[in-house]
C-alpha positions in Angstrom: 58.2 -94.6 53.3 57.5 -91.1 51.3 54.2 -90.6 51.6 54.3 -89.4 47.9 56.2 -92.1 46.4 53.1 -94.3 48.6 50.3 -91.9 46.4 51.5 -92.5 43.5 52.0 -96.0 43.9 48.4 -96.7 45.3 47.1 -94.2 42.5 48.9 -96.4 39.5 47.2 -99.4 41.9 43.8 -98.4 41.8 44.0 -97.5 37.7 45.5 -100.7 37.4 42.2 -102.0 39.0 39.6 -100.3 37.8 40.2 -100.6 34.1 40.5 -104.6 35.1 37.4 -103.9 36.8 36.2 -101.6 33.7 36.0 -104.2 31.4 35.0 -107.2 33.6 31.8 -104.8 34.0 31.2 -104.2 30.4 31.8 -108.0 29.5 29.1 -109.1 31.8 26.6 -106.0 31.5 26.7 -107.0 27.7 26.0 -110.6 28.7 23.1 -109.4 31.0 22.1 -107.3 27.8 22.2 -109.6 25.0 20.4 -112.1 27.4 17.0 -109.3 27.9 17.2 -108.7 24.1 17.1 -112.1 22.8 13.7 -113.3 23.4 14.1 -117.4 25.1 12.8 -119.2 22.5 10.3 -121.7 24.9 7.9 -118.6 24.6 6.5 -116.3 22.1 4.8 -113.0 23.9 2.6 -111.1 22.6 2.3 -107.5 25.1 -0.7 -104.7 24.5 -1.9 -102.3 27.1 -5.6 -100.2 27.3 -5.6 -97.0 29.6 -8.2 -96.8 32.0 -8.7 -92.5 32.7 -11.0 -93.8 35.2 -9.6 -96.2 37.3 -12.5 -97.9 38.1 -12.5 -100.4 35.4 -13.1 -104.3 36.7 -11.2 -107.2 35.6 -14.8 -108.4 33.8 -14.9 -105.0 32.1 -11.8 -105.0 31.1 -12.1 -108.9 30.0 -14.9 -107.5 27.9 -13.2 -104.8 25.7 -13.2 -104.8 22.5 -9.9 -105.5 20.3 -10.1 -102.3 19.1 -9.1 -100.5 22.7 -6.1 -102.3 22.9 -2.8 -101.0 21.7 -0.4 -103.3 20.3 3.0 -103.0 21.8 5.9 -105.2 20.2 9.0 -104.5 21.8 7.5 -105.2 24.8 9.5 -102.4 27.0 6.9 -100.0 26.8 6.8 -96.2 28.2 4.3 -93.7 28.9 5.7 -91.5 30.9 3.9 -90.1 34.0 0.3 -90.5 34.0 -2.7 -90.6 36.9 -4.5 -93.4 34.6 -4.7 -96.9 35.1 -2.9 -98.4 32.6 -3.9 -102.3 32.1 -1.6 -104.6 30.3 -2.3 -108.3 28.7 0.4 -110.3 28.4 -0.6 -113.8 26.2 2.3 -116.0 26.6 2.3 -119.4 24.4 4.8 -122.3 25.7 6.6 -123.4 22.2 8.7 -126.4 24.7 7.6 -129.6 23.9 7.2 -130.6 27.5 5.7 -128.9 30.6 7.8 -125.9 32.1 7.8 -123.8 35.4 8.1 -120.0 32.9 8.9 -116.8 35.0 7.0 -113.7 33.8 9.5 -110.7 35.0 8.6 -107.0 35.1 11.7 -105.4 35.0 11.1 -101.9 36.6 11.4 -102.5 40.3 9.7 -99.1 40.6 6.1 -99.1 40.2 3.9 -98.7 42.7 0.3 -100.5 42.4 0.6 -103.9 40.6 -2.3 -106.2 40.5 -1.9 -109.5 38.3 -4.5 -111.6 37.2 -4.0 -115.2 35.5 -7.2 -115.2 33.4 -6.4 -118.3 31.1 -6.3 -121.0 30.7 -9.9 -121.7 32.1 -8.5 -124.2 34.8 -6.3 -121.7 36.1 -8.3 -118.5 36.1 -9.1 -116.6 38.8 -10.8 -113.0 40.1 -8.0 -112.9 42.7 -5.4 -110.5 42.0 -1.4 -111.1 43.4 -0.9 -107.7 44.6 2.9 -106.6 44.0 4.5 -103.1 44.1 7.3 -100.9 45.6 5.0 -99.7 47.8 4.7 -103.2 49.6 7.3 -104.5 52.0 9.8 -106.5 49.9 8.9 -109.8 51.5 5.1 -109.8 50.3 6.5 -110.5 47.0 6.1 -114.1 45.6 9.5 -114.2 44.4 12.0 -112.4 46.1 13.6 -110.4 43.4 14.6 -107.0 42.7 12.2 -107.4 39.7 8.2 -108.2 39.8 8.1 -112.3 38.8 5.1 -114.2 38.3 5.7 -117.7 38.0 3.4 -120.2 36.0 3.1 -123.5 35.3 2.9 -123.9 31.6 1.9 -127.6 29.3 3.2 -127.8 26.0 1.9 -125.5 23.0 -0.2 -123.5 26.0 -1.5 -120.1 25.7 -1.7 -117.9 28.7 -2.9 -115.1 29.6 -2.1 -112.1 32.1 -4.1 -108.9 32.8 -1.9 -106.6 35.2 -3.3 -103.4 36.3 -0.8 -100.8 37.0 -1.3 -97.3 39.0 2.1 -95.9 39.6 3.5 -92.2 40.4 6.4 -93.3 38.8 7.1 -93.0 35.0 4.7 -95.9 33.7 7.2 -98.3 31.6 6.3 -101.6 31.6 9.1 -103.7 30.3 8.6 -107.4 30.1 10.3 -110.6 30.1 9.1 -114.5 29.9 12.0 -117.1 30.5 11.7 -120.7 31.9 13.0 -121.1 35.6 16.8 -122.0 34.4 17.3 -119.1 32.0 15.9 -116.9 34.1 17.8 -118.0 37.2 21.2 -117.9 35.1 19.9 -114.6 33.9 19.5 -113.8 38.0 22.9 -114.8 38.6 25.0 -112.5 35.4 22.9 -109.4 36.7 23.5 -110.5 40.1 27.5 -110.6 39.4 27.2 -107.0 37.3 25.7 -105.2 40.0 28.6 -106.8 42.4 31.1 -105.5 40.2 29.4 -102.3 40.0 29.3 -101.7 43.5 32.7 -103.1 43.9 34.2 -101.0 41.5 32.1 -98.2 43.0 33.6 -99.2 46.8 37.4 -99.3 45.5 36.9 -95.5 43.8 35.3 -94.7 47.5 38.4 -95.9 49.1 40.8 -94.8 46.8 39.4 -91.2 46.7 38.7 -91.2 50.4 42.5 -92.1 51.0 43.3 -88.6 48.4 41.1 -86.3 50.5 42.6 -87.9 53.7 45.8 -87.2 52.7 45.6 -84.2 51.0 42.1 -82.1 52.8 41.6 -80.9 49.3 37.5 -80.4 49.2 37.5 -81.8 45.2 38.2 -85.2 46.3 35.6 -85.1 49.1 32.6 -83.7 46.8 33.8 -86.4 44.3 33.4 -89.1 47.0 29.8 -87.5 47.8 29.5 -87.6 44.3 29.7 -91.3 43.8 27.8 -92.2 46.6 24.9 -90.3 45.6 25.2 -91.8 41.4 25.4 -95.4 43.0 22.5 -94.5 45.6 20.6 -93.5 42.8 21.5 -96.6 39.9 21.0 -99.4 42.7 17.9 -97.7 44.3 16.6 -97.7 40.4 17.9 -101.2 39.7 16.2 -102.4 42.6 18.9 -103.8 44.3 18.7 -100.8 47.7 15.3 -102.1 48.1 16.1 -105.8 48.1 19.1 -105.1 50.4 19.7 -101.7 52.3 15.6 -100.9 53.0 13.9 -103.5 52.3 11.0 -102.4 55.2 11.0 -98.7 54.0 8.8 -98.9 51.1 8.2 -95.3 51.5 11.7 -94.4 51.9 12.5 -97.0 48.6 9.9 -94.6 46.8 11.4 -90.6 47.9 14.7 -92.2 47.7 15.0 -91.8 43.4 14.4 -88.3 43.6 16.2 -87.6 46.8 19.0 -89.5 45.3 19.2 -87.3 42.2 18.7 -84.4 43.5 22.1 -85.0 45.8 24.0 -86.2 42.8 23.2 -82.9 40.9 24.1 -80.9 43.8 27.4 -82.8 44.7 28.5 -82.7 40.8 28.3 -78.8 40.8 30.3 -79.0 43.9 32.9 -81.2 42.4 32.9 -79.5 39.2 33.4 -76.2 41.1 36.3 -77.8 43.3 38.1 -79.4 40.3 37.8 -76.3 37.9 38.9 -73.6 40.6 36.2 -71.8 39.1 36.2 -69.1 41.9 39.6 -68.2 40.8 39.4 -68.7 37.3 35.9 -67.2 36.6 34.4 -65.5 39.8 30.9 -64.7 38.2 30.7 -69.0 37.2 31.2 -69.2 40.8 28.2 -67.2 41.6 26.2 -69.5 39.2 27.2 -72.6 40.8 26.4 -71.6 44.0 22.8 -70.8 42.5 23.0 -74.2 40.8 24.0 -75.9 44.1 21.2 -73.7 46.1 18.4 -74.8 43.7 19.3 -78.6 44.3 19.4 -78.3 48.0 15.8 -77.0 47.3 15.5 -80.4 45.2 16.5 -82.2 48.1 14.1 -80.7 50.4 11.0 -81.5 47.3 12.4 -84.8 47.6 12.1 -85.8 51.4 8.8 -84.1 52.0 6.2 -83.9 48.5 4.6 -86.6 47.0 6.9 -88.9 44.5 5.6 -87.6 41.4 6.0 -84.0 42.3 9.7 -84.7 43.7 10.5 -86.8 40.6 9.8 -83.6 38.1 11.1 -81.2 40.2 14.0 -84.0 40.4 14.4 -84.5 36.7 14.1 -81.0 35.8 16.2 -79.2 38.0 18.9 -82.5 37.4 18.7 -81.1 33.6 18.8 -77.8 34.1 21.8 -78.0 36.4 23.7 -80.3 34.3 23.0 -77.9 31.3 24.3 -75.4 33.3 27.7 -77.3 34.6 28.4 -78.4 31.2 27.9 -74.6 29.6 30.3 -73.5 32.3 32.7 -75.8 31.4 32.4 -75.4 28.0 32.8 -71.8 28.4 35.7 -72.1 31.1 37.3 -74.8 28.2 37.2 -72.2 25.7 39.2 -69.6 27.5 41.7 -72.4 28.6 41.2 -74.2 31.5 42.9 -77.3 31.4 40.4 -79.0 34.2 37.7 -77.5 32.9 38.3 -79.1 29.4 38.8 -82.9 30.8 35.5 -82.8 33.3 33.4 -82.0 29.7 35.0 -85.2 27.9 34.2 -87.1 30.9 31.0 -85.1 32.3 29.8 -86.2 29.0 29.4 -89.9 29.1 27.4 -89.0 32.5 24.9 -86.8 30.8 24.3 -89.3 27.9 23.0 -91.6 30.4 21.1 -89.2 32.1 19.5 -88.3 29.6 18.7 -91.8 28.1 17.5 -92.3 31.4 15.3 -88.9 31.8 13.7 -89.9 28.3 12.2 -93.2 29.3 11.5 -91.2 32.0 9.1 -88.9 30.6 7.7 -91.3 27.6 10.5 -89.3 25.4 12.0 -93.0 24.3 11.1 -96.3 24.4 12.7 -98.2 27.1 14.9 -100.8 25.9 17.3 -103.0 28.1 20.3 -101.0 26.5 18.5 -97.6 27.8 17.8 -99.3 31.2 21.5 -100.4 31.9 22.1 -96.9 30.3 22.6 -95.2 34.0 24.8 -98.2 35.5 27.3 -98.4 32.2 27.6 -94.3 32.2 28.1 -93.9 35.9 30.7 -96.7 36.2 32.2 -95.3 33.2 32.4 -92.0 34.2 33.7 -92.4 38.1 36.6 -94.3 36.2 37.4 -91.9 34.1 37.0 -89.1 36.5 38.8 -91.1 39.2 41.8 -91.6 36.5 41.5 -88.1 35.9 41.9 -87.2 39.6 44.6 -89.6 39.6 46.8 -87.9 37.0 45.7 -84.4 38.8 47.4 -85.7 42.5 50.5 -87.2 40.2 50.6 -83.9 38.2 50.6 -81.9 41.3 53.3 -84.2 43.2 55.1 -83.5 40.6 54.6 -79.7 40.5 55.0 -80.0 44.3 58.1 -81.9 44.0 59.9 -79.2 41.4 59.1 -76.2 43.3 60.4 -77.8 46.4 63.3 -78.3 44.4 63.6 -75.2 42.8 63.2 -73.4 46.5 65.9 -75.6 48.0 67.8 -74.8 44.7 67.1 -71.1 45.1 67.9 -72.1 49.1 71.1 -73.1 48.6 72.1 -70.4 45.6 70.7 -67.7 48.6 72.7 -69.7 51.4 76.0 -70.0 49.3 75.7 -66.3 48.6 75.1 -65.6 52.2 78.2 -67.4 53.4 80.4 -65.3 50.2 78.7 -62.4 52.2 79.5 -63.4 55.7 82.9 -64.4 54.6 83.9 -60.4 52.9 82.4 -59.1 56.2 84.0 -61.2 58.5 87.1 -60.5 56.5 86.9 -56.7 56.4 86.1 -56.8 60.4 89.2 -58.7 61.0 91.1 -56.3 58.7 88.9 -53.4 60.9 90.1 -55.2 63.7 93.5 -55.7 62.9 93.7 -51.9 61.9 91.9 -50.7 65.2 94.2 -52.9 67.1 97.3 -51.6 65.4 95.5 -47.9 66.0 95.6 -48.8 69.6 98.8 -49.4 69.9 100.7 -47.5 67.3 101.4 -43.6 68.3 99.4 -41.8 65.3 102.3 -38.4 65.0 105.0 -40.7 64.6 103.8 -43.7 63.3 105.8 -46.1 66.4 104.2 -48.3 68.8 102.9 -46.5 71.6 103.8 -47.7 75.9 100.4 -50.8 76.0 102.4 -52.2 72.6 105.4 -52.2 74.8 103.6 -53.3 77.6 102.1 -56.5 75.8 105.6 -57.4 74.0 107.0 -57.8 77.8 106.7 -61.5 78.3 107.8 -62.3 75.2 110.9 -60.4 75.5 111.4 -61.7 79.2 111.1 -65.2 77.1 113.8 -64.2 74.7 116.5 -63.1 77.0 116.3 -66.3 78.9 116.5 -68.4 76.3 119.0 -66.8 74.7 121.2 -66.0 77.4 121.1 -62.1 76.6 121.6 -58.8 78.6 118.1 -56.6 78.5 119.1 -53.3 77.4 116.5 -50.2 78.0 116.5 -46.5 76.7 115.0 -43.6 77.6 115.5 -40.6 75.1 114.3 -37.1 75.3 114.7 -34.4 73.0 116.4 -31.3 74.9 114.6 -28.1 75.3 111.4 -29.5 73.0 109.1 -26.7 75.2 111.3 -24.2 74.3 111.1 -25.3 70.3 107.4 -25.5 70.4 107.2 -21.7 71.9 110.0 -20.9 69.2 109.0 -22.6 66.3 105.3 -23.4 66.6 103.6 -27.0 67.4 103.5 -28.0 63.7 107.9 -27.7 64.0 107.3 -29.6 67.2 105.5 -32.2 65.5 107.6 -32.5 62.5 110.9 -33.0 64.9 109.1 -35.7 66.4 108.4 -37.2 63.0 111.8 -36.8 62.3 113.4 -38.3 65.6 111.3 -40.9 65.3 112.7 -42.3 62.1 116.0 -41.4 62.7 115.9 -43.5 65.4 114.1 -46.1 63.8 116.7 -46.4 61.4 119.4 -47.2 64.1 117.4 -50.1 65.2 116.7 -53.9 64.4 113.6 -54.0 63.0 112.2 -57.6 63.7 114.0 -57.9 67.3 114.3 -54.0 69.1 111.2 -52.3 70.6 111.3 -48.8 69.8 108.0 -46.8 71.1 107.1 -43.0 71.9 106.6 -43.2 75.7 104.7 -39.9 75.7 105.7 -36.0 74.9 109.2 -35.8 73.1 110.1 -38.9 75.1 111.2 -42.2 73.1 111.8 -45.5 74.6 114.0 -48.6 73.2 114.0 -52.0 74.2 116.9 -54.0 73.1 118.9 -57.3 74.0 122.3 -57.0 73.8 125.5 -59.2 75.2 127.4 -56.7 77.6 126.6 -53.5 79.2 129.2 -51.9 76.5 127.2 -53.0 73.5 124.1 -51.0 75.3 126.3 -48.0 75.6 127.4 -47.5 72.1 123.6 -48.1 70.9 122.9 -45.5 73.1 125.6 -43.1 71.9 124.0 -44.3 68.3 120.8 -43.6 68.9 121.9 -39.6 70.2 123.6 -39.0 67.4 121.3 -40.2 64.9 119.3 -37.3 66.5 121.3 -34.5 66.2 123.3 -35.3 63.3 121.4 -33.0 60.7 119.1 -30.3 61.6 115.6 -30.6 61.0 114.1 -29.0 58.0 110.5 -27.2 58.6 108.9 -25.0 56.3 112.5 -23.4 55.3 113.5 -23.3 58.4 116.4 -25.6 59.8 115.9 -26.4 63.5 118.6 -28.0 65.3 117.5 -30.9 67.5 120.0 -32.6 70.2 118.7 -35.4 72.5 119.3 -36.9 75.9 119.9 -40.5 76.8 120.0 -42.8 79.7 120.5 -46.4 79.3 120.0 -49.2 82.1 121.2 -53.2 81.3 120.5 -55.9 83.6 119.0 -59.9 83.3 114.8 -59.2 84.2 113.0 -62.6 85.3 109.7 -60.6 85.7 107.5 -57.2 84.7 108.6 -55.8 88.2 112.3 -56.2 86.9 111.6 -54.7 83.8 109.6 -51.9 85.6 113.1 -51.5 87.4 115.2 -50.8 84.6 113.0 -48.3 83.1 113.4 -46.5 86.4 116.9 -46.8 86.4 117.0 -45.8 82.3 115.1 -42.8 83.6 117.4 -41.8 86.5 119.9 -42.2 84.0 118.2 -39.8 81.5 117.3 -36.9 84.2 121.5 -37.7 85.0 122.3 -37.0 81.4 120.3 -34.0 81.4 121.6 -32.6 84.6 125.4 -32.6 83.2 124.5 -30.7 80.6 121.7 -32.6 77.9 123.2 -34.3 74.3 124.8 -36.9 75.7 124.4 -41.1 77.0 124.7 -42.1 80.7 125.1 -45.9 81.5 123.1 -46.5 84.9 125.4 -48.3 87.1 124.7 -52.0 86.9 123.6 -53.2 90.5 125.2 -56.4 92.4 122.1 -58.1 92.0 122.9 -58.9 88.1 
């Protein structure tokens, strides 16, 4: 299978999935929600709090305060932010059921530290004994085992209780509270229950999905994402209490350092991502410098984190989280206005994150009052945002498949356009070498003065010739011709006469033979030689006789001059079956030759045929 066509299948997959899984999330975080808000009606709850600068306040002193040093708090999520105080909090809760209920009392910030609850009404009930609760307890101490602080209570009908808790925390001092009987709150248990599986399945099938993108592809923006996510989902379960009840559940100390540790590596993995996805080196080389600063100054977070106190790693946590996200979203803002099309679509999504982180750092620091909606505020952002950033990174592989796809296509286009012209090329060379080659070979065997075939072109048209005769029956005929007293011219006349009577002889000559069956070459000096096939010894003669007076029929005209040129010619016929037999009668054309020369030049001799023909 294509392992791009698999990408983009498993990338249209996992969007399918995680908008499913998107607003599965949402239905049941607003059921989870809507369920906190709305007060069960089996209870009215009245929630004030006195702080103790002190600490050293009893439960009798504080049983003996005046109304007037308690604070009224309605909404009954309250915040103060960090403080060293003891803070003290009465809870009265009255049963409005008209029968006896088990009610569940539920502190819903798993993080504080020092918890101390006394029951001090009604009388029967009371006691100086505090439950002792806190994250700073193994989780099994607690009397229910929940990622929340429950106190359970048994509760007649139209009964008022009463709870003192005593809180000393380095955490952010919220104090959110909620009084249910045991079925609402167990149904209550099981919707949050199925949220924060959702969430961390959602969180898990991003992880897998994105692990498979940096797998395939070793680019370092889907890795820092994966880091990323881990780090936001470390941070929203550790907060939720969910890590504690599950991943470290002995590590109560660990389950403290783990918020700020876990925020610190979220900041410094999003300015890594951020950095990755923009290209930010290329596209704006002093950003880059920044977010390596940005990313230094969290890896200084993260060392705060694992060895200071909690309330000292928690600011320095919280403020360098803020300052580096005001810093990431400035540099894409800036890297959005001079046109950076990643840079543009991390702010739209960045955003939702810092919303939440913000809600969250609020409540945080007393800045707003905690409400369920700003507690689930860090869940519903992050899950948001990894889906839209992992939808984002989804459309960046396909966009970039795509890209890929077209310039492979254009370079095998281009490829092809450069092989095509290559061949053209090949093809005109090859044919001007064979040309080259057919001209040198012609060169090699073609007598440059007087344009006839030279003695190897005679040489190579031998077989064929030997082929001819015995198919056809035919007698071969050779001549040998040489023009009389050409030494003699040259001293006369000059070598460019010379050369122009051997011009001449040549195409006279040439003229008295058959072009496309005779073999007329220059054997060498002033010397001609014909092959011919002819039927009897007589035809042979008077082509000789031809060929001689074709020579000296007109004089030969040179530079005004008129040259008379006679030749001598000596003829040999027989029936060759091989080169040696051929060889033969050019030795007898040549005895004849020197004969025809020795009785007096300008004439033919026939060489005597021999009994073996």
């Amino acid at each position: 299978m294509n392992p791009h066509f698999l990408t983009l299948w498993v990338c249209r997959t996992f969007c399918a999935l995680f908008q499913r899984g998107a607003r599965l999330i949402a239905a049941v975080l607003c059921s989870v929600l809507v369920q906190g808000v709305a007060q069960a009606s089996d209870y009215r709850v009245e929630l004030s709090y006195a702080v103790d600068q002190s600490r050293k306040l009893t439960l009798a002193e504080v049983q003996a305060l005046p109304a007037s040093a308690w604070k009224d708090e309605s909404t009954r999520h309250l915040s103060l932010g960090y403080t060293d105080a003891a803070v003290w909090f009465r809870v009265r809760v009255t049963s409005l059921a008209r029968v006896p209920q088990e009610g569940m009392l539920e502190i819903t910030y798993p993080v504080l530290s020092d918890i101390r609850a006394y029951r001090s009404a009604p009388a029967p009930v009371s006691t100086d004994e505090p439950i002792y609760l806190g994250s700073h307890l193994p989780f099994e101490q607690r009397l229910v085992l929940n990622r929340n602080f429950v106190l359970p209570f048994l509760s007649l009908a139209g009964e008022r209780s009463e709870w003192l808790v005593r809180v000393v925390t380095p955490t952010s001092m919220q104090f959110p509270v909620v009084v249910r009987n045991r079925d609402k709150f167990e149904r209550n248990e099981q919707a949050a229950s199925t949220a924060h599986g959702i969430y961390l399945g959602v969180v898990l099938a991003m992880l897998a999905y994105n692990l498979y993108l940096w797998v395939a592809s070793r680019e370092g923006v889907y890795f820092w994402y994966v880091g990323w996510m881990l780090a936001i989902a470390g941070l929203v379960l550790t907060m939720a209490g969910v890590s504690y009840q599950w991943a470290w559940p002995d590590s109560p100390e660990w389950n403290l350092a783990s918020m700020p540790f876990f925020l610190s590596l979220s900041a410094f993995s999003g300015v890594m991502f951020y950095s990755a996805l923009s290209r930010i080196r290329t596209h704006w080389p002093r950003g880059w410098q920044v977010s390596r600063g940005l990313a230094a100054l969290q890896i200084a977070a993260i060392t705060v984190a694992l060895v200071a106190p909690y309330q000292v790693a928690i600011l320095v946590g919280i403020g360098s989280a803020i300052f580096t996200m005001t810093g990431v979203v400035s540099m894409a803002a800036w890297m959005s206005h001079r046109q950076v099309a990643a840079a543009t679509s991390f702010l739209k999504t960045f955003m939702v994150f810092v919303l939440g982180g913000l809600a969250l750092a609020g409540t945080k620091l007393g800045w707003l009052a905690a409400s369920p909606w700003l507690n689930h505020a860090p869940q519903a952002s992050s899950a948001l945002a990894m889906l839209l950033f992992s939808v984002m990174l989804a459309a960046r592989a396909d966009a970039e498949r795509k890209l890929r796809e077209r310039t492979q296509q254009e370079l095998l286009t281009q490829h092809e356009r450069w092989h095509a012209e290559l061949e053209s090329k090949v093809a005109v060379r090859t044919d001007e070498l064979k040309r080259l080659n057919q001209t040198l070979a012609k060169l090699s065997r073609t007598d440059a003065l007087t344009g006839l075939f030279n003695r190897r072109y005679l040489e190579e048209c031998v077989e064929a010739e030997l082929t001819r005769c015995a198919q056809e029956h035919l007698l071969m005929a050779v001549f040998m011709l040489d023009i009389d007293h050409f030494k003699r011219l040259n001293d006369t006349y000059g070598h460019a006469a010379g050369d122009e009577c051997l011009r001449t002889v040549a195409q006279r000559l040439l003229a008295c033979t058959r072009p496309t069956e005779d073999v007329l070459v220059r054997w060498g000096g002033e010397e001609f030689c014909l092959v011919a096939l002819v039927t009897e010894a007589a035809a042979a003669a008077a082509l000789g006789e031809r060929l001689r007076a074709s020579v000296c029929a007109e004089p030969v005209l040179c530079d005004d001059v008129q040259i008379t040129v006679t030749a001598s010619v000596g003829v040999a016929v027989g029936v060759p079956k091989t080169r040696l037999d051929v060889f033969d009668l050019q030795l007898r054309a040549d005895e004849s030759l020197y004969a025809a020369k020795a009785t007096g030049r300008n004439r033919c001799v026939l060489a005597p045929q021999p009994s073996a023909y």
